[in-house]
N, C-alpha and C positions, 0 to 999 in steps of 0.2 A: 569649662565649656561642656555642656552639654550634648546629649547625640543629635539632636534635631538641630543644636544650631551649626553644630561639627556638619551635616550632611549641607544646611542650609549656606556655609562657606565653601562648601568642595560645589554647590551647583553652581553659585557664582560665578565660581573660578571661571569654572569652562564654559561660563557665558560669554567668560569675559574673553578668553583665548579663542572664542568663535568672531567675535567682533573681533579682534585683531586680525584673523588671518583672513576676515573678508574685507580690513582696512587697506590690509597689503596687498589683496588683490586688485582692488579698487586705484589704491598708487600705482602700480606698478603699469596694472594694463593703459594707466592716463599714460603715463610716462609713454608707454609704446605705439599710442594711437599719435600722440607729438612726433614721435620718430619717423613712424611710418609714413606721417602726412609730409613729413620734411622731407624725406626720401623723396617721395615719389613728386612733390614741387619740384626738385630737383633736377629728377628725370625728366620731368615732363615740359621743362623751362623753354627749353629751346624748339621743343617740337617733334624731334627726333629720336631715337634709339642709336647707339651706338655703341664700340668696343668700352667707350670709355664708361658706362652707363655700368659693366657688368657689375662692377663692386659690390656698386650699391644694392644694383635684385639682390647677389648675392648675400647679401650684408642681410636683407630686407626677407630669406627664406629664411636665414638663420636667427635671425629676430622671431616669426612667426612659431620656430618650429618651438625654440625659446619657451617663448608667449606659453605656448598651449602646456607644455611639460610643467610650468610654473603653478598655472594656472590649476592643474590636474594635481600638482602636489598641497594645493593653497588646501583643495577642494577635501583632498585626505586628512589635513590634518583639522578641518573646520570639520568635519564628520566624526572623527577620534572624540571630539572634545563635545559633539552635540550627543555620540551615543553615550559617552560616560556624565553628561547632566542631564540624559534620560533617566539612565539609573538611580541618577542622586535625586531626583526629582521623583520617580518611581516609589522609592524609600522614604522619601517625606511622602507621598502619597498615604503608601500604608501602616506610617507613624500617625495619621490624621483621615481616618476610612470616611469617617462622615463630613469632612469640611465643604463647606459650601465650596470654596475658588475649586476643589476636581471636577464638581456640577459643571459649575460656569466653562471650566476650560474645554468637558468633555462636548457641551453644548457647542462653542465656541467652534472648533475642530470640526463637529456637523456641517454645521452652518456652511464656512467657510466651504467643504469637500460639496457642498450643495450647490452652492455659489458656483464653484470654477472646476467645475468636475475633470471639464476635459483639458484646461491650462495647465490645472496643478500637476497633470501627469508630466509634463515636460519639466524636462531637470535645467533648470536654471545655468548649475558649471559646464553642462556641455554646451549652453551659448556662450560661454564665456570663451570655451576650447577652441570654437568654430570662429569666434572670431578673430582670433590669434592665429589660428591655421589660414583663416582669408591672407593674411597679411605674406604668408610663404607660401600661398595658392599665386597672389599678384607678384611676387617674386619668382616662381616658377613660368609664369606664364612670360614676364618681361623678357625673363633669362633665355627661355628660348626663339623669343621675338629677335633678341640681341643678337645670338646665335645663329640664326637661321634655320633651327631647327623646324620653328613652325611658322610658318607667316612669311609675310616682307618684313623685313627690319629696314 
């Protein structure tokens, strides 16, 4: 094997390990929006708040808090794997200085930052964070309805 196609398997790789950890995020947070939505059907069935209710906020802060910690580790190990197929990608770059596809990509990258100048600055994983924190936001807020901390219950 060669070094260009030796670098051109290690970039794969960590393509590939980026699609897995945003496959697993993608499972995982479905699975929790099923949950959350169950929950709160639940709670919400009869019309009421009450003692018997708390489990579940609390079930449903611990979920969220969950969620987000998950999600934040999904996001580190998807970044791990995209800064090291920069590298490899990098190094076939300058195994191939004049190749047309670094043209196209670097056009490409323009374009796009032209395109959605002000979207692209928002990071994607912190929507993901935030909306796994909603879920222990509406758990907190139940808990304390439940409670009487704040509200009528």
């Amino acid at each position: 094997m060669d070094k260009d196609e030796l670098l051109w398997n290690a970039y794969q790789e960590h393509c590939t390990w980026e699609r897995h950890h945003e496959d697993q995020r993608s499972s995982v947070t479905n699975i929790m929006i099923a949950v959350a939505a169950g929950i709160l059907a639940v709670i919400g069935i009869d019309n009421t708040l009450s003692m018997s209710d708390l489990p579940l906020t609390c079930f449903l802060i611990i979920q969220g808090l969950f969620g987000s910690i998950f999600v934040a580790k999904q996001y580190e190990c998807f970044a791990r794997h995209q800064l090291l197929a920069g590298r490899y990608r990098q190094a076939l770059n300058d195994a191939f200085p004049d190749s047309y596809l670094i043209l196209l990509r670097e056009q490409g990258v323009q374009e796009h930052k032209g395109r959605y100048q002000y979207i692209s600055r928002l990071r994607l994983y912190l929507l993901w964070i935030l909306l796994h924190a909603s879920f222990a936001f509406f758990g907190i807020i139940l808990t304390l309805l439940i409670l009487g901390v704040w509200g009528q219950a």
